[in-house]
C-alpha positions as CSV (number, residue, x, y, z in Angstrom):
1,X,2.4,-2.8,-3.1
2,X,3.6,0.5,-2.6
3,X,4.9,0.2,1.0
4,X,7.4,-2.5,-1.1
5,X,8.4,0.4,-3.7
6,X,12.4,0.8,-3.7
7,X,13.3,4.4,-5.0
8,X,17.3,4.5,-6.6
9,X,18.3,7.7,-5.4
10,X,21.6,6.9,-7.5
11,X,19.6,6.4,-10.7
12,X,19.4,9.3,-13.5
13,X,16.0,8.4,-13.7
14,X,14.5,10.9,-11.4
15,X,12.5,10.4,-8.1
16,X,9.7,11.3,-8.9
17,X,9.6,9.4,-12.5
18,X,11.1,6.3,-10.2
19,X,7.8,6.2,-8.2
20,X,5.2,7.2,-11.1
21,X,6.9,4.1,-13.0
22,X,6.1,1.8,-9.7
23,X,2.8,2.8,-9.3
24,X,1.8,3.0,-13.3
25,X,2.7,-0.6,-13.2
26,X,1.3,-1.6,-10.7
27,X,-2.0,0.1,-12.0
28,X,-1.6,-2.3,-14.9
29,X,-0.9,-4.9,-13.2
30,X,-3.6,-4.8,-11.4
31,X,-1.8,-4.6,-8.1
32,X,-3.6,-1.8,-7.1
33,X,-7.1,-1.9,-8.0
34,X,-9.3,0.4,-10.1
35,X,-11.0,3.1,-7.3
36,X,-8.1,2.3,-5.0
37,X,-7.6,5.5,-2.6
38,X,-3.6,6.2,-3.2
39,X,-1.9,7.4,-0.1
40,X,-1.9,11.0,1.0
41,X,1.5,13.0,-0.2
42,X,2.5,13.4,2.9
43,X,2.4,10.3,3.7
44,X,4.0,9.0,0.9
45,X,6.8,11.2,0.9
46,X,7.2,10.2,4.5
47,X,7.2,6.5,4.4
48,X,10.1,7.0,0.9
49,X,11.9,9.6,2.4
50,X,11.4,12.2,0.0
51,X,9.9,15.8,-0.6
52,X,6.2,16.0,-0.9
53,X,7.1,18.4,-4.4
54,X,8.3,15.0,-5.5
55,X,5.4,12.7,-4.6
56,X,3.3,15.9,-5.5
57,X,4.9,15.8,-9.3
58,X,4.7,11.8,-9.5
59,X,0.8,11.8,-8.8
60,X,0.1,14.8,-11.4
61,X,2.5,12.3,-14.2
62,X,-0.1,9.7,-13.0
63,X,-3.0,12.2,-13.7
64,X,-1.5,13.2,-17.5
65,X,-1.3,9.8,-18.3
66,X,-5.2,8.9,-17.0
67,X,-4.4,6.9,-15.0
68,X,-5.6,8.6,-11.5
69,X,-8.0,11.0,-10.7
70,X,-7.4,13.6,-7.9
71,X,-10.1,14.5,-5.8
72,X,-10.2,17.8,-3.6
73,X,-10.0,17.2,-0.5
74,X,-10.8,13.3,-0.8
75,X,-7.2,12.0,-1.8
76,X,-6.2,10.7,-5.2
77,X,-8.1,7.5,-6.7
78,X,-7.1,5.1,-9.4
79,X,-9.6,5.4,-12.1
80,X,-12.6,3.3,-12.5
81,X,-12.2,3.2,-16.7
82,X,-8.5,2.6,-18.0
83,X,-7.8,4.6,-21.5
């Protein structure tokens, strides 16, 4: 699911809202399942062609909205209990 997210660097919606919108609903969706591991920042940022500070910013609108769960050193997870 996300190695099909299309980012619209045109768009006055920014980046990083662009990619916290694609995963969010594919959260919902149920696209990417509950104590799925997301990719690494760096990676992410690599495969869309962005900054990390922007894939960085995305994940932490994911976290304010309780929707994923950062761990330390483990990556970031999509949380077991929605909301």
């Amino acid at each position: 699911m996300l190695d099909l997210m299309v980012l619209a660097p045109e768009s006055e919606e920014p980046l990083f809202q662009q990619i916290r919108r694609h995963i969010a609903e594919g959260i919902r969706r149920g696209d990417i399942p509950t104590g799925a591991r997301l990719p690494s920042t760096r990676a992410l940022a690599r495969r869309l062609g962005v900054c990390r500070l922007t894939v960085i910013n995305a994940y932490a609108e994911l976290a304010a909205d309780v929707l994923v769960e950062p761990s330390h050193g483990s990556g970031t997870f999509v949380r077991k209990e929605s909301p």
